[in-house]
C-alpha positions in Angstrom: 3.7 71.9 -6.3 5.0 68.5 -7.5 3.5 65.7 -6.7 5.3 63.2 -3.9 5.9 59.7 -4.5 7.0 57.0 -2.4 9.1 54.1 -3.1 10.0 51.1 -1.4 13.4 49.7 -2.1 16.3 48.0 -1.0 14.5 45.0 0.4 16.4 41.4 0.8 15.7 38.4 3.1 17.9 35.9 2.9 17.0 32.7 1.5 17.1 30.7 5.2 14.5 32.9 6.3 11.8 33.7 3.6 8.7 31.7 3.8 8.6 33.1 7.2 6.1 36.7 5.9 9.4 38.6 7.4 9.4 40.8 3.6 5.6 41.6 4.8 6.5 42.9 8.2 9.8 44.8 6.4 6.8 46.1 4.0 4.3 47.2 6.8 6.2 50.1 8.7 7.0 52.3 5.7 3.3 51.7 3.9 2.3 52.9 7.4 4.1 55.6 7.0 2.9 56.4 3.3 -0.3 56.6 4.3 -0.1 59.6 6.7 2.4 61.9 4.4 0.2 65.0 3.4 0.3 64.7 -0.7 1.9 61.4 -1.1 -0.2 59.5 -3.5 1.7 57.0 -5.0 4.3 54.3 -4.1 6.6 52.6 -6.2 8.7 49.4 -5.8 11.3 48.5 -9.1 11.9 44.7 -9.5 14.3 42.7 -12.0 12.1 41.2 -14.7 11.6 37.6 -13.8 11.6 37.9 -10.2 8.6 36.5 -9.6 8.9 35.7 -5.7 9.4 39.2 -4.9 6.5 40.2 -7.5 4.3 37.9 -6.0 4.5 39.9 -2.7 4.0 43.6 -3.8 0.8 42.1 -5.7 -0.5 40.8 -2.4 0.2 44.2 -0.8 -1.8 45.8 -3.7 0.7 47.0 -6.6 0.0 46.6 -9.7 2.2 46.6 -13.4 2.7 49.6 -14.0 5.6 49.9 -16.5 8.7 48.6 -18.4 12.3 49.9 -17.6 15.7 49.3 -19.4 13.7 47.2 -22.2 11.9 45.2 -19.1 14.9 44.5 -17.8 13.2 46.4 -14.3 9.7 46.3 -14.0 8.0 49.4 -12.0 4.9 48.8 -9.6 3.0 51.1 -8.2 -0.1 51.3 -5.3 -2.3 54.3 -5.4 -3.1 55.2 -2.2 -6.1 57.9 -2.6 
């Protein structure tokens, strides 16, 4: 059986409203979710290289470097979860 991956994408806050941890609470519903799916060990979240706001909050959730995309024009994260 292959294995299941998550990823987390698709997330914006507009720039009058960030300082305000709403990317955290967007972040805390499907990381819930993650964590019950029977075989899903891994989530992934893609960021533009240089993006460092938006980098700075998947490493405070947990993710870590995990590769280069598109000559690191995308960066991949990922957050083992067992």
């Amino acid at each position: 059986m292959p294995k299941k991956i998550g990823c987390l994408n698709n997330l914006y806050v507009l720039p009058g409203y960030r300082g305000r941890r709403i990317a955290n609470m967007l972040c805390a519903s499907p990381m819930l979710w993650f964590a019950v799916v029977d075989g899903l060990h891994t989530v992934y979240v893609f960021v533009f290289s240089g993006n460092d706001s938006v980098i700075s909050l998947y490493r405070s959730l947990g993710f870590r470097y995990s590769y280069d995309m598109f000559g690191g024009f995308i960066v991949a994260y990922s957050l083992t979860l067992r």
